[in-house]
C-alpha positions in Angstrom: -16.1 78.9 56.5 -14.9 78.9 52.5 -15.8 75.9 50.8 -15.2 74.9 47.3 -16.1 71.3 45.2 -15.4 69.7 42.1 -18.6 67.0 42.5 -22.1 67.1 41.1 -25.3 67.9 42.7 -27.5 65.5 43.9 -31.3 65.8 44.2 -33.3 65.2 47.4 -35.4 67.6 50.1 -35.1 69.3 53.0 -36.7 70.4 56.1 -35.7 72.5 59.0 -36.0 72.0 63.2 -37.2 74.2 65.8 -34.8 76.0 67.3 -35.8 78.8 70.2 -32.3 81.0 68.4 -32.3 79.8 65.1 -29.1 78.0 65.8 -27.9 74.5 66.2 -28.5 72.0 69.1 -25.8 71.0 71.7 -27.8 67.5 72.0 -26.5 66.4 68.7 -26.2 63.0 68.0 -22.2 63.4 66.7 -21.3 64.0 70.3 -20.0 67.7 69.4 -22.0 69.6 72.5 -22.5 73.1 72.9 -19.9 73.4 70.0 -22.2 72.1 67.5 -25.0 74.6 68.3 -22.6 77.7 67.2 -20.2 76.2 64.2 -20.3 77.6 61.2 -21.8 80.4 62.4 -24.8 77.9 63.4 -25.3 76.6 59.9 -25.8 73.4 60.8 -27.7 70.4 60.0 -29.0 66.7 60.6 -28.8 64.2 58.3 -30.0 60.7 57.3 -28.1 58.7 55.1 -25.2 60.6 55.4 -24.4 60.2 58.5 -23.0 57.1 57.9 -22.5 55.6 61.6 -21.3 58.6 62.4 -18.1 58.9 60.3 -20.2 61.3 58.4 -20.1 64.2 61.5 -18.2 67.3 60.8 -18.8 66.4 56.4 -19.8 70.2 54.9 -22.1 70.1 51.9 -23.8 73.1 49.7 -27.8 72.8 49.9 -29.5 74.8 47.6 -33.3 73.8 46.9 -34.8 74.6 43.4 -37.2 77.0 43.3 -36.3 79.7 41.5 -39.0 82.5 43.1 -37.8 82.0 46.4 -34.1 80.0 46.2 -31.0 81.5 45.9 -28.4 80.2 43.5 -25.5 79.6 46.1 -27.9 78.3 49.2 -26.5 77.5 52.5 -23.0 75.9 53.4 -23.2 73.8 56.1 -21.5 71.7 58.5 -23.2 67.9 59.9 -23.4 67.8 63.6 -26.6 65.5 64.2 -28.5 63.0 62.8 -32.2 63.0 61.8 -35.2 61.5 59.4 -37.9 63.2 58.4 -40.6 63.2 55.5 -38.4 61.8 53.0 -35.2 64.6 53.4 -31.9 63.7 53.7 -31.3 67.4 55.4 -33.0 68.7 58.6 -31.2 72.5 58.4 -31.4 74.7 61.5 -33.4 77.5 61.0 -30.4 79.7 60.1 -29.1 77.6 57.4 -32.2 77.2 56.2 -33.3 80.7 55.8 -29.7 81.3 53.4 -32.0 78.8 51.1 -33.7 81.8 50.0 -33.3 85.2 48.2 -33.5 88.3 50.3 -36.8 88.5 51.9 -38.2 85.8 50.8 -37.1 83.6 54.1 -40.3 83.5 55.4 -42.5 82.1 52.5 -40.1 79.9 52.2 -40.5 78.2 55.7 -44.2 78.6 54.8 -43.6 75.5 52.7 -41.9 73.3 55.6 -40.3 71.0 53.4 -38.6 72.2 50.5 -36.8 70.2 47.1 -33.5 70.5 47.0 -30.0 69.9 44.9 -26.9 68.9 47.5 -23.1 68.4 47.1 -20.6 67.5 49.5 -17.7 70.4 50.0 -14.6 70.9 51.2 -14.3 72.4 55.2 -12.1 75.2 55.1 -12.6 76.9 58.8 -10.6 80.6 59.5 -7.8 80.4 61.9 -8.0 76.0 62.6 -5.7 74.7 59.5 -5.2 71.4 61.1 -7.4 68.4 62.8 -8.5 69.7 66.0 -9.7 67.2 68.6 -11.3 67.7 72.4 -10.8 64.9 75.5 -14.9 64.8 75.9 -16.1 65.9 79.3 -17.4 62.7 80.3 -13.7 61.6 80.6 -11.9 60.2 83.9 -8.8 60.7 84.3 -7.1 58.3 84.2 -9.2 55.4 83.7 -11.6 56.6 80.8 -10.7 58.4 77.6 -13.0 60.0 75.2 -12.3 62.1 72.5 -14.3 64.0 69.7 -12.9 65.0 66.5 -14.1 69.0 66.2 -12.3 70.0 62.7 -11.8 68.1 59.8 -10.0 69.9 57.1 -10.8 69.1 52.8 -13.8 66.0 52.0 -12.0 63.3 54.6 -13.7 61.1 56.9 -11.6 59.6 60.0 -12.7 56.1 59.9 -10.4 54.6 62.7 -8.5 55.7 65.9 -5.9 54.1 67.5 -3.3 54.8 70.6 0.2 53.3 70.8 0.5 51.0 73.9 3.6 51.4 74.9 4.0 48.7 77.1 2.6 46.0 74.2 4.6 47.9 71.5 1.7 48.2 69.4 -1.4 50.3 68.2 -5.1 49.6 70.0 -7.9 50.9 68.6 -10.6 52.9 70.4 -13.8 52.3 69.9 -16.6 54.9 67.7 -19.1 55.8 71.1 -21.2 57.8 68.8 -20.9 60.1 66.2 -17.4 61.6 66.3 -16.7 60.6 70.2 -13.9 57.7 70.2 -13.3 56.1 73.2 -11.3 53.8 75.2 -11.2 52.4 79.3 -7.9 52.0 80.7 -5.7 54.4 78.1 -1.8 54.3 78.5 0.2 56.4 80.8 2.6 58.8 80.1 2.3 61.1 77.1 -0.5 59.5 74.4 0.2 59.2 70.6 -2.6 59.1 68.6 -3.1 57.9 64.7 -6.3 58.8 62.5 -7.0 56.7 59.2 -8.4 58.9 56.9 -10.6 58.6 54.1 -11.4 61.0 51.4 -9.7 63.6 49.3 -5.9 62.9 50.7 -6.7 59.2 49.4 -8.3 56.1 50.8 -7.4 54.5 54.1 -4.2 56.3 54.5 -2.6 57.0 58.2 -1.8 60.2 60.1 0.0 60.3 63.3 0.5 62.5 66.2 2.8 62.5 68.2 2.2 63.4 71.9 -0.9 63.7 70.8 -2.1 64.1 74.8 0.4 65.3 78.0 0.7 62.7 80.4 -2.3 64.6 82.8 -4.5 65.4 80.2 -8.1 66.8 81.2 -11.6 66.4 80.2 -13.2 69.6 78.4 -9.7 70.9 76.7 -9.2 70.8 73.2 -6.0 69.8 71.2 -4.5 71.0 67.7 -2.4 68.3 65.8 0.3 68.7 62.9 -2.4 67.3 60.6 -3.3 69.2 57.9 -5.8 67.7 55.6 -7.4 69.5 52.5 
Protein backbone atom coordinates (compact mmCIF):
# COMPACT_ATOMS: atom_id res chain seq x y z
CA UNK A 1 0.00 0.00 0.00
CA UNK A 2 1.67 3.65 -1.22
CA UNK A 3 0.57 6.44 0.83
CA UNK A 4 1.45 9.96 0.61
CA UNK A 5 0.18 13.29 2.86
CA UNK A 6 0.27 16.88 2.77
CA UNK A 7 -0.74 17.28 6.81
CA UNK A 8 1.40 17.71 9.87
CA UNK A 9 2.39 15.31 12.52
CA UNK A 10 0.67 15.01 15.55
CA UNK A 11 2.21 13.83 18.88
CA UNK A 12 0.84 11.02 21.03
CA UNK A 13 2.03 7.08 22.04
CA UNK A 14 1.67 3.95 21.17
CA UNK A 15 1.46 0.43 22.18
CA UNK A 16 1.13 -2.81 20.51
CA UNK A 17 -1.36 -6.24 21.14
CA UNK A 18 -0.61 -9.74 21.34
CA UNK A 19 -0.96 -11.45 18.53
CA UNK A 20 0.05 -15.51 18.33
CA UNK A 21 1.34 -14.35 14.18
CA UNK A 22 2.22 -10.93 14.51
CA UNK A 23 -0.76 -9.99 12.48
CA UNK A 24 -4.06 -8.42 12.86
CA UNK A 25 -7.29 -9.80 14.55
CA UNK A 26 -10.48 -10.92 12.56
CA UNK A 27 -12.57 -9.88 15.89
CA UNK A 28 -12.10 -6.21 15.14
CA UNK A 29 -14.43 -3.97 16.27
CA UNK A 30 -14.91 -2.27 12.41
CA UNK A 31 -16.73 -5.45 11.46
CA UNK A 32 -13.89 -6.19 8.68
CA UNK A 33 -13.38 -10.20 9.76
CA UNK A 34 -10.74 -12.26 8.79
CA UNK A 35 -9.89 -9.46 6.20
CA UNK A 36 -8.77 -7.18 8.78
CA UNK A 37 -6.23 -9.58 10.21
CA UNK A 38 -4.12 -9.73 6.73
CA UNK A 39 -4.63 -6.04 5.03
CA UNK A 40 -1.90 -4.14 4.49
CA UNK A 41 0.16 -6.88 4.69
CA UNK A 42 -1.17 -7.10 8.50
CA UNK A 43 -0.08 -3.57 9.41
CA UNK A 44 -2.83 -2.86 11.23
CA UNK A 45 -3.96 -1.05 14.20
CA UNK A 46 -6.63 -0.04 16.96
CA UNK A 47 -7.45 3.21 17.77
CA UNK A 48 -9.12 5.52 20.32
CA UNK A 49 -10.13 8.74 19.36
CA UNK A 50 -9.99 8.15 15.96
CA UNK A 51 -12.18 5.78 15.51
CA UNK A 52 -14.78 8.13 15.50
CA UNK A 53 -18.04 5.84 15.77
CA UNK A 54 -16.67 3.97 13.47
CA UNK A 55 -16.54 6.25 10.38
CA UNK A 56 -12.85 6.26 11.20
CA UNK A 57 -12.40 2.26 9.99
CA UNK A 58 -10.32 1.68 6.95
CA UNK A 59 -8.51 5.70 7.72
CA UNK A 60 -4.44 4.96 6.96
CA UNK A 61 -2.00 7.07 9.00
CA UNK A 62 2.06 7.10 9.14
CA UNK A 63 3.23 6.29 12.88
CA UNK A 64 6.63 6.88 13.57
CA UNK A 65 7.68 7.24 17.38
CA UNK A 66 10.64 9.47 18.28
CA UNK A 67 13.45 7.89 19.49
CA UNK A 68 16.07 8.34 17.48
CA UNK A 69 18.38 5.07 18.71
CA UNK A 70 15.75 2.74 17.95
CA UNK A 71 12.97 4.60 15.49
CA UNK A 72 13.19 4.77 12.00
CA UNK A 73 12.42 8.01 10.13
CA UNK A 74 9.56 6.65 7.88
CA UNK A 75 7.75 4.13 10.66
CA UNK A 76 4.95 2.03 9.87
CA UNK A 77 1.89 2.78 7.43
CA UNK A 78 -1.06 1.45 8.61
CA UNK A 79 -4.49 0.79 7.97
CA UNK A 80 -7.57 1.10 11.18
CA UNK A 81 -9.54 -1.98 11.52
CA UNK A 82 -10.41 -2.03 15.45
CA UNK A 83 -10.79 0.05 18.15
CA UNK A 84 -8.89 0.07 21.50
CA UNK A 85 -7.65 2.29 24.77
CA UNK A 86 -4.82 1.77 26.46
CA UNK A 87 -2.26 3.68 28.75
CA UNK A 88 -2.82 6.98 27.32
CA UNK A 89 -2.07 5.83 23.22
CA UNK A 90 -4.21 6.68 20.62
CA UNK A 91 -2.46 3.57 18.62
CA UNK A 92 -2.54 -0.17 19.68
CA UNK A 93 -0.26 -1.44 16.48
CA UNK A 94 -0.15 -5.21 15.78
CA UNK A 95 3.02 -6.61 16.34
CA UNK A 96 4.06 -6.28 12.72
CA UNK A 97 3.37 -2.74 12.30
CA UNK A 98 4.87 -2.10 15.30
CA UNK A 99 8.16 -3.68 14.80
CA UNK A 100 8.52 -1.24 11.15
CA UNK A 101 8.69 1.48 14.20
CA UNK A 102 12.22 0.54 14.42
CA UNK A 103 15.59 0.52 12.61
CA UNK A 104 16.91 -2.77 11.51
CA UNK A 105 17.47 -4.97 14.44
CA UNK A 106 16.53 -2.91 16.88
CA UNK A 107 12.68 -4.39 16.90
CA UNK A 108 13.14 -6.14 19.92
CA UNK A 109 14.43 -3.40 22.44
CA UNK A 110 12.02 -1.62 21.17
CA UNK A 111 8.95 -3.83 22.32
CA UNK A 112 11.16 -4.00 25.48
CA UNK A 113 9.69 -0.52 26.19
CA UNK A 114 5.89 -1.61 25.63
CA UNK A 115 4.69 1.73 25.16
CA UNK A 116 6.47 3.88 23.00
CA UNK A 117 6.13 8.15 22.09
CA UNK A 118 5.09 8.71 18.96
CA UNK A 119 4.52 11.52 15.98
CA UNK A 120 1.18 10.38 13.66
CA UNK A 121 -0.48 11.74 10.49
CA UNK A 122 -3.30 10.66 8.62
CA UNK A 123 -2.43 9.37 4.85
CA UNK A 124 -3.90 8.76 1.81
CA UNK A 125 -4.98 4.68 1.09
CA UNK A 126 -3.61 3.84 -2.15
CA UNK A 127 -4.07 -0.20 -2.26
CA UNK A 128 -2.38 -2.22 -5.57
CA UNK A 129 -4.88 -3.63 -8.04
CA UNK A 130 -8.49 -2.12 -5.92
CA UNK A 131 -8.75 1.67 -7.57
CA UNK A 132 -12.24 2.00 -6.59
CA UNK A 133 -14.68 1.57 -3.23
CA UNK A 134 -14.97 -1.96 -2.70
CA UNK A 135 -17.75 -3.25 -0.45
CA UNK A 136 -18.74 -7.02 0.90
CA UNK A 137 -22.73 -8.19 1.75
CA UNK A 138 -21.45 -9.23 5.51
CA UNK A 139 -21.97 -12.96 6.27
CA UNK A 140 -24.49 -12.48 8.81
CA UNK A 141 -26.87 -11.40 5.92
CA UNK A 142 -30.35 -13.23 4.95
CA UNK A 143 -31.32 -13.17 1.94
CA UNK A 144 -33.76 -11.58 1.43
CA UNK A 145 -34.92 -10.15 4.54
CA UNK A 146 -31.53 -8.73 6.11
CA UNK A 147 -28.84 -6.67 4.51
CA UNK A 148 -25.50 -5.90 5.80
CA UNK A 149 -22.73 -4.57 4.15
CA UNK A 150 -19.08 -3.50 5.09
CA UNK A 151 -17.12 -1.01 3.26
CA UNK A 152 -13.43 -2.90 2.67
CA UNK A 153 -11.47 -0.09 0.50
CA UNK A 154 -11.63 3.39 0.74
CA UNK A 155 -9.51 5.19 -1.66
CA UNK A 156 -7.50 9.07 -0.75
CA UNK A 157 -8.36 10.61 3.27
CA UNK A 158 -12.43 10.09 2.86
CA UNK A 159 -14.66 8.87 5.37
CA UNK A 160 -18.26 7.46 4.22
CA UNK A 161 -20.48 9.05 6.71
CA UNK A 162 -23.94 7.80 5.36
CA UNK A 163 -25.52 5.01 3.27
CA UNK A 164 -28.55 4.96 1.67
CA UNK A 165 -30.63 2.49 -0.95
CA UNK A 166 -33.23 3.74 -3.48
CA UNK A 167 -36.76 2.31 -2.67
CA UNK A 168 -38.11 1.84 -5.62
CA UNK A 169 -41.49 1.48 -4.76
CA UNK A 170 -41.45 4.88 -2.41
CA UNK A 171 -39.30 6.68 -5.12
CA UNK A 172 -36.90 7.70 -2.64
CA UNK A 173 -33.54 7.09 -0.79
CA UNK A 174 -33.60 5.16 2.88
CA UNK A 175 -30.77 5.16 4.86
CA UNK A 176 -29.22 2.08 6.52
CA UNK A 177 -28.19 2.16 9.64
CA UNK A 178 -24.05 2.18 10.97
CA UNK A 179 -24.20 -1.63 12.93
CA UNK A 180 -20.68 -1.01 13.96
CA UNK A 181 -17.71 0.04 12.59
CA UNK A 182 -17.89 -0.07 8.75
CA UNK A 183 -21.03 -2.72 8.72
CA UNK A 184 -24.26 -0.72 7.41
CA UNK A 185 -27.26 -2.44 7.65
CA UNK A 186 -30.85 -2.57 6.92
CA UNK A 187 -34.06 -5.33 7.55
CA UNK A 188 -36.42 -5.62 4.78
CA UNK A 189 -34.06 -4.18 1.68
CA UNK A 190 -35.77 -3.70 -1.85
CA UNK A 191 -36.17 -6.22 -4.44
CA UNK A 192 -34.81 -6.37 -7.64
CA UNK A 193 -31.34 -5.02 -8.45
CA UNK A 194 -30.12 -2.52 -5.32
CA UNK A 195 -28.61 1.04 -5.99
CA UNK A 196 -26.56 2.14 -3.47
CA UNK A 197 -25.21 5.92 -2.61
CA UNK A 198 -22.20 6.79 -0.21
CA UNK A 199 -21.78 10.45 1.28
CA UNK A 200 -18.33 11.04 1.46
CA UNK A 201 -16.28 13.14 3.48
CA UNK A 202 -12.68 14.08 3.14
CA UNK A 203 -10.23 14.92 0.45
CA UNK A 204 -12.93 14.82 -2.66
CA UNK A 205 -14.84 17.64 -0.41
CA UNK A 206 -17.33 17.64 2.38
CA UNK A 207 -20.64 15.77 2.41
CA UNK A 208 -20.63 15.17 -1.29
CA UNK A 209 -22.69 12.10 -2.92
CA UNK A 210 -21.56 9.00 -4.89
CA UNK A 211 -23.86 6.58 -6.53
CA UNK A 212 -23.91 3.22 -7.81
CA UNK A 213 -25.84 1.98 -9.77
CA UNK A 214 -26.92 -1.77 -9.50
CA UNK A 215 -24.87 -1.63 -6.86
CA UNK A 216 -26.22 -5.38 -5.82
CA UNK A 217 -27.94 -8.28 -8.47
CA UNK A 218 -31.31 -8.90 -7.57
CA UNK A 219 -30.04 -12.49 -5.62
CA UNK A 220 -27.22 -11.11 -3.99
CA UNK A 221 -25.34 -13.38 -1.29
CA UNK A 222 -23.74 -13.00 1.92
CA UNK A 223 -19.77 -13.43 2.00
CA UNK A 224 -19.23 -11.88 -1.77
CA UNK A 225 -17.65 -8.76 -2.28
CA UNK A 226 -18.53 -5.96 -4.87
CA UNK A 227 -16.29 -3.29 -6.79
CA UNK A 228 -18.23 0.08 -7.64
CA UNK A 229 -17.34 2.86 -10.33
CA UNK A 230 -16.18 5.03 -7.31
CA UNK A 231 -12.99 6.13 -7.43
CA UNK A 232 -11.94 8.36 -4.59
CA UNK A 233 -8.33 9.77 -4.09
Amino acid sequence: MLCSSQDNFVYSRATYYGSPDCYGTPSGACGFGDFGRTVNDGNVAAVSYLYRNGSGCGACYQVRCTNPTYCSDSGAYVVVTDHGEGDYTDFILSPRAFAKLAHPNTAFELFSYGVVDVQFRRVSCQYPNYNTVKFKVHEHSRYPDYLAIVIIYVGGQNDITVVELWQEDCNEWKGMRRSHGAVWDMANPPKGDIKLRFQVSGSVGYGRWVMVTNALPSYWKAGIAYDTNIHLY
